[in-house]
N, C-alpha and C positions, 0 to 999 in steps of 0.2 A: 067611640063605638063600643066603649063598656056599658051593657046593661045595669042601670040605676043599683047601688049597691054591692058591687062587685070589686073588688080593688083591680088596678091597673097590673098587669104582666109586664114584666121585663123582660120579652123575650129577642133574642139578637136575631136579625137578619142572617138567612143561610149565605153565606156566599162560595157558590162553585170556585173551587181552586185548580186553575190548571196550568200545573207546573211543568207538566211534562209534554210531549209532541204533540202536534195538530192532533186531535182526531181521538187523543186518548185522555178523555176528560179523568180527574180523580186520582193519577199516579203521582209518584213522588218527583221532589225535586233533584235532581241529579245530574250533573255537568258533563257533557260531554265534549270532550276536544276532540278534532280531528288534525292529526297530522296529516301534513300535506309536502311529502319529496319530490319537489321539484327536481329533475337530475338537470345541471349543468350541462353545456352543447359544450360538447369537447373541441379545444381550438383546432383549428384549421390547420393542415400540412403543406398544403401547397405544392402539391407534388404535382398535379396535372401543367402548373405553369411551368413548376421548375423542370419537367419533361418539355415543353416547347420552348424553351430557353438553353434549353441544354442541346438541345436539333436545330435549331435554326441561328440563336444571336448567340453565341458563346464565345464572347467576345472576352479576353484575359482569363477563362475558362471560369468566368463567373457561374455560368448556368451546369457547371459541373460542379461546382462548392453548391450551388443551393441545390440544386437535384441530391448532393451528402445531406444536409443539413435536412431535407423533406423526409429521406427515408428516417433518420435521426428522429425528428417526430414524432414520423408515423411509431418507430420501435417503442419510442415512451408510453404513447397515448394507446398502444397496447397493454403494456406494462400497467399501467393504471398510472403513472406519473406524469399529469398535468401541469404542473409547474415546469418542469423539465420539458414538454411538449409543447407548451407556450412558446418558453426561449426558443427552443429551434426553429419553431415555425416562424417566429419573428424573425430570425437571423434572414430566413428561408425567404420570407418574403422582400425583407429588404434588399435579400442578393439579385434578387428574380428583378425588382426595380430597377435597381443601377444596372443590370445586364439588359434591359428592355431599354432605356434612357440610350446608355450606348449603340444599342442596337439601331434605336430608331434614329437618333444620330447620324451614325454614318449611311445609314440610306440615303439620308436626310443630303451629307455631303457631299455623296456619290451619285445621287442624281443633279445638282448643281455640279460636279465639274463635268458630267455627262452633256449635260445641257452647254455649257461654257464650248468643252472640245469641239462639239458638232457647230456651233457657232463660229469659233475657230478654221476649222475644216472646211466650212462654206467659205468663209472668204480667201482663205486660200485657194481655194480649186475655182473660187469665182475670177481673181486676179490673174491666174496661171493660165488660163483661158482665153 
């Protein structure tokens, strides 16, 4: 496309540069980080169980050792000490477990020899008759 006589140009392709955000053609290149603080879900206290374990199955006064061990916790995970709020709350839940186990346990027993007596009781009062 050079007119007969003309030398040839070296001329370079423009090429638009875009370094920087959508939308902003021509700015510089420049890295942007974004931190991003996830906060951590503070562990669990377990006070509400270890409140119905402590009123209802408190069975070796377990649900009175984790209802301690809840508030224990809770004191930490005020405090900012997480690690320490961990432990108790795990202690907390384990106690709340074995007093629930127990718990459901002896109903568990209690309605079998309930069941048994009354069974008992009929045939005696059926015989005696």
């Amino acid at each position: 496309m050079n007119p007969e006589g003309q030398p040839a140009e070296a001329v370079p392709l423009q090429v638009g540069r875009n370094d920087g955000p959508p939308g902003q053609p021509g700015t510089s290149a420049v890295v942007k980080y974004t931190t991003v603080n996830i906060p951590t879900e503070p562990p669990p206290d377990h006070i509400i169980w270890s409140l119905c374990c402590f009123a209802h199955c408190n069975l070796c006064c377990l649900g009175l050792a984790a209802l301690i061990y809840s508030f224990k916790a809770r004191d930490k995970k005020v405090a900012g000490d997480l690690a320490g709020a961990q432990s108790y709350g795990s202690t907390a839940r384990c106690l709340n477990i074995w007093s629930t186990v127990l718990a459901c346990t002896m109903i568990f027993i209690f309605i079998i020899l309930l069941s048994r007596s009354d069974v008992m009781y009929r045939t005696v009062y059926y015989y005696r008759y």
